[in-house]
N, C-alpha and C positions, 0 to 999 in steps of 0.2 A: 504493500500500500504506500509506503514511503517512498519507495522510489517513482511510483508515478505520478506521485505528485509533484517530487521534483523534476520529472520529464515532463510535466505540462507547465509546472513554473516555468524551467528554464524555454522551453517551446515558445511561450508565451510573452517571455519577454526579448525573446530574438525574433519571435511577430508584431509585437508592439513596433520595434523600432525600426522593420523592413516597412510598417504602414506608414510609418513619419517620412520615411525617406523617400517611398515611392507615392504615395499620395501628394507627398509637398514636390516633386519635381515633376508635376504632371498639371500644366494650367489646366483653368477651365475653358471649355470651349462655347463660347456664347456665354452662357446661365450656367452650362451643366458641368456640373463638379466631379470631371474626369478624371480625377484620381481616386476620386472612391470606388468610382464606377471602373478602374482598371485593376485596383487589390479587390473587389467582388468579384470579378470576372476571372483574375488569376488563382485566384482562392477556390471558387469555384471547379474549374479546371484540376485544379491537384487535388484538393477531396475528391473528386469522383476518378482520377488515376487513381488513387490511393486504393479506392473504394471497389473500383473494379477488377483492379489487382490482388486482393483482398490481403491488405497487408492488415500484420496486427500485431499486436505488443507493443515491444517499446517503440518505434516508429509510430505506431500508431497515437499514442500517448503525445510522443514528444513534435509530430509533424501536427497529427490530425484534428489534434484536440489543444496541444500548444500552441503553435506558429500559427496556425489557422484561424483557432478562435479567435486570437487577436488581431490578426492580420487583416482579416476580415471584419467589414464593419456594419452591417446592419443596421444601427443604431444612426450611426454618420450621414449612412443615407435616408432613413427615415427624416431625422431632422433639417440634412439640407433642404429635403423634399418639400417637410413642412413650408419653410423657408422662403421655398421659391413662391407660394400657395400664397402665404402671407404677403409679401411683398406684391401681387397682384401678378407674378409672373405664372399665368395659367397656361402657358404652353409649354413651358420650361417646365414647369410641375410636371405634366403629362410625357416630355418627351425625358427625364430623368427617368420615371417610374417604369413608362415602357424600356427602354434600354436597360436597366441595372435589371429587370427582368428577364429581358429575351438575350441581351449577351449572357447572363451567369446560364440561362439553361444553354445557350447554343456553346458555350463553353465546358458543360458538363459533356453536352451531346457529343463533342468533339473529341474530349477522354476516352467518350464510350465507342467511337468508330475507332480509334490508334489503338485502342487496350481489345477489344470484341471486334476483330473486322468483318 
């Protein structure tokens, strides 16, 4: 038990700080807030390699559930979304929600053609 908590700690905090790095050197494009929408979308993509590879233990600890969960931000995009909503930007709203949707699954889909051909 101890040790996978320290493989999703340390996971997690080697996800945190690939999300600062790669969310901050990704402007936005128009309104949408393309670096969230690119650590979803890459996040996305390696859970489901992961996932279709069916790795597990400690990778799966320290990749899937560490590096990932934080890597990945759901939360970041819920709120920019809010955001754009609020601010009156009703297309940017829309066209955020659609893309952090259809790229993370056509990015999962794409796992799943390289890993299952």
């Amino acid at each position: 038990m101890v040790s996978e908590i320290l493989l999703v700690g340390t996971g997690g905090f080697i996800g945190a700080i690939l999300r600062y790095l790669v969310s901050g050197a990704i402007p936005r494009i128009n309104e949408i807030p393309s670096g969230t929408l690119a650590v979803n979308a890459i996040g996305s993509f390696v859970l489901a390699a992961m996932t279709f590879l069916s790795v597990e233990g400690s990778l799966s600890f320290f990749v899937g559930i560490g590096m990932l969960g934080s890597f990945t931000t759901f939360s970041t995009f819920a709120y920019e979304s809010f955001k754009l909503l609020e601010e009156g930007e009703d297309k940017y709203f829309l066209m955020n929600v659609f893309l952090n949707v259809s790229v993370c699954l056509c990015a999962a889909f794409l796992a799943y053609r390289i890993i299952i051909p």
